[in-house]
Steps between C-alpha positions, in 0.01 A plus 500: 500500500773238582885482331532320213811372659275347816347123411232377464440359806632775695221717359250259586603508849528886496170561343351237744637671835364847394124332371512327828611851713166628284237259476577225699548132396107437379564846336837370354344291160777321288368733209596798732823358538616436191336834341766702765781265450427527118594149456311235295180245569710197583808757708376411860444113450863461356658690802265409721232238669241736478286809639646359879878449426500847338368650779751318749752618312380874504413508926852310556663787287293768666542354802876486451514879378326603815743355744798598340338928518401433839837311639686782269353738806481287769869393462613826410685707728375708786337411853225239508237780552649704191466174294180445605449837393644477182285182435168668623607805279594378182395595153200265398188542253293530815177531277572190320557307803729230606544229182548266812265605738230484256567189406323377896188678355475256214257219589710259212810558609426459906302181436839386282769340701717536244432841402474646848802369647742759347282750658494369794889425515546890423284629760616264732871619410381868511395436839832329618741746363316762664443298869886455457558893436253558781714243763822674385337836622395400810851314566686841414254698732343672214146349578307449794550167674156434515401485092501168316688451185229306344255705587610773395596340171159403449406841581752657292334227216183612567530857461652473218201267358250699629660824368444342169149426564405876589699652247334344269153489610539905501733566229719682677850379642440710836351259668808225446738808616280585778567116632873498439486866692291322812697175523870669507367739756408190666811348506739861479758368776516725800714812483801365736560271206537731220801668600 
């Protein structure tokens, strides 16, 4: 499943991330681990504290992967509207959800400081860089005067989320695009601005 040339540990945190994006962190037994790392009995306790540093290590790096995709679009070129756009229309595995966002649905990882405060940091960052691309807009005339950056952030956040949600709930993607379609026509700037 893994490269040979990847270590041990690496694969521990690998096959921990993609148990946790699957079954959660109750779901996400140290026998699970190590059977999808393919490492031996005593693997985790020699790289690790446990069952709870593992799984720090696996949100951080998840967490990590998901802001550089997402600043990868909202940094990229274009006007803040087409990089919201680009964000909102990215390629995901809408049926398998958000590895972040369904981390806030896990009761042992919300009632974890420890563990939840990479997933709050990213949503929290998700939010700002999009307020801040939202600001921009409005300062370049490409928005109306009247929205809020962080409230449309939270709604961009939210659609996203909750595009998730109804995707998977009826195993069909159309529901996430039918979100993405509502919200940009939301926000489409008027036609004076798009020369």
């Amino acid at each position: 499943m893994y490269s040979a040339l990847m270590s041990t540990s690496e694969r521990l945190i690998e096959s921990t991330r993609e148990l946790l994006w699957e079954r959660g962190y109750v779901g996400t037994s140290p026998k699970a681990i190590l059977e999808r790392a393919e490492a031996g009995q005593g693997s985790m306790y020699h790289h690790f504290k446990g069952k709870p540093d593992l799984a720090l290590a696996a949100i951080r790096r998840t967490a990590r992967e998901m802001r550089a995709a997402a600043g990868a679009v909202l940094d990229g070129p274009g006007t803040p509207y087409e990089r919201i756009e680009a964000y909102l229309r990215r390629e995901r595995d809408v049926l398998r959800g958000c590895p972040v966002g369904r981390l806030t649905m896990d009761p042992d990882v919300i009632a974890d400081d420890t563990l939840r405060a990479p997933v709050d940091e990213t949503l929290d960052w998700l939010r700002e860089q999009i307020a801040q691309l939202v600001e921009e807009g409005r300062e370049q005339g490409e928005f109306a005067p009247w929205l809020d950056g962080e409230e449309i952030a939270a709604a961009v956040v939210a659609t996203v989320q909750g595009g998730y949600v109804l995707a998977r709930a009826s195993g069909s993607p159309a529901a996430f695009d039918a979100g993405v379609r509502g919200l940009l026509s939301l926000l489409k700037p008027p036609k004076s601005v798009l020369r």
